[in-house]
N, C-alpha and C positions, 0 to 999 in steps of 0.2 A: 112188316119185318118178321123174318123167321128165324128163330135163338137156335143154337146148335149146341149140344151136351160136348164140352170138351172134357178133356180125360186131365186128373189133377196129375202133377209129378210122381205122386207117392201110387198110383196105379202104375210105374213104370217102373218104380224101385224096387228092390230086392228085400222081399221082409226080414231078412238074416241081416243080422248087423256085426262087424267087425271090431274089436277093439283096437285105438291105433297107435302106433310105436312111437309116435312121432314124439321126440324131447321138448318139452315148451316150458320156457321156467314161470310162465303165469298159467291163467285159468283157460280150460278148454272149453269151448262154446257146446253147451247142452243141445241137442236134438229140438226143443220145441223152445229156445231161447227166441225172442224177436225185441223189435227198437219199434218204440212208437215215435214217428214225424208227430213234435208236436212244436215244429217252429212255425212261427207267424200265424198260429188259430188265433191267438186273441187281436189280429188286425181287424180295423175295419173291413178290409175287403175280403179274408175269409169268412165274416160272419153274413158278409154279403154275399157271397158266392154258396155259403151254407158248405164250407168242407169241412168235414169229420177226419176223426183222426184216421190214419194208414198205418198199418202195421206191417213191419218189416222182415226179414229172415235176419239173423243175425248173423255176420259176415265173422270169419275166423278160425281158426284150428280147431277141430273138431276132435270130441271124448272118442265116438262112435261113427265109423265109417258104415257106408251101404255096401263098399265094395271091399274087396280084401288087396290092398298093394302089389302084392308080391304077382297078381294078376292080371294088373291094370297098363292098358296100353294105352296111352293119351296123344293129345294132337294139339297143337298150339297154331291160332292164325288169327292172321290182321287182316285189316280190310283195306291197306295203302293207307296212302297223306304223310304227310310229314309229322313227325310226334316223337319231339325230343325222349327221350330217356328211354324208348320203348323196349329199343334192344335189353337195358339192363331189366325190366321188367321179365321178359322173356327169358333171360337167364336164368333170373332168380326164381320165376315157376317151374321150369324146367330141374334147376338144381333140386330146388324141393321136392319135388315130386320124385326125381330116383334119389337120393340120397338121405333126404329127411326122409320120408313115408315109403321107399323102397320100391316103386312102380317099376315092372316089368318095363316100359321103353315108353320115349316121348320123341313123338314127331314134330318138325316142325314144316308146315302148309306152306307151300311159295304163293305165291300170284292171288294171294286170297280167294274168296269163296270159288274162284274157279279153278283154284289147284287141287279142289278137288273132283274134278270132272274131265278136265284137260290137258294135256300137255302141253310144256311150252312150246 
């Protein structure tokens, strides 16, 4: 077997970080915040499987942006199936993102991963 060097995320981010305007009346999630998975280590079958903990990115509104909004042109897409609520999902990233954080435009992708390659 032959290992291949992939390239982490932050070799593709932008080292200039943005402060972000967005109003949250709780706490904004720090840059190097993470969650440690630490449900079911003390099972039997985790210590038989020998799994260690996993560290997570912390998921939420962010202190510090990589990108600056007022620049930002984003694309929203699903991949089909059925999936109650999706649409209001969709809206509410959408609203946010122009209205809370002020993004330049959000697309929304029809026909999933191949809406962007083809027409209908």
């Amino acid at each position: 077997a032959k290992f291949m060097k992939l390239d982490h995320l932050s070799d593709w981010l932008p080292q200039e970080m943005h402060e972000s305007k967005l109003i949250w009346k709780g706490n904004k999630v720090g840059t190097d915040e993470t969650v440690l998975d630490v449900m079911y280590l003390d099972s039997e079958r985790a210590k038989a499987k020998n799994i260690k903990l996993h560290q997570w990115v912390r998921a939420g509104p962010r202190a510090l942006l990589y990108f600056n909004p007022s620049e930002v042109v984003a694309a929203i897409v699903t991949c089909g199936g059925l999936c109650p609520g999706l649409n209001n999902v969709i809206r509410s990233v959408a609203y946010t993102l122009l209205k809370s954080y002020g993004a330049k435009k959000v697309y929304g992708v029809q026909y999933g991963y191949k809406g962007f390659f083809d027409s209908p």
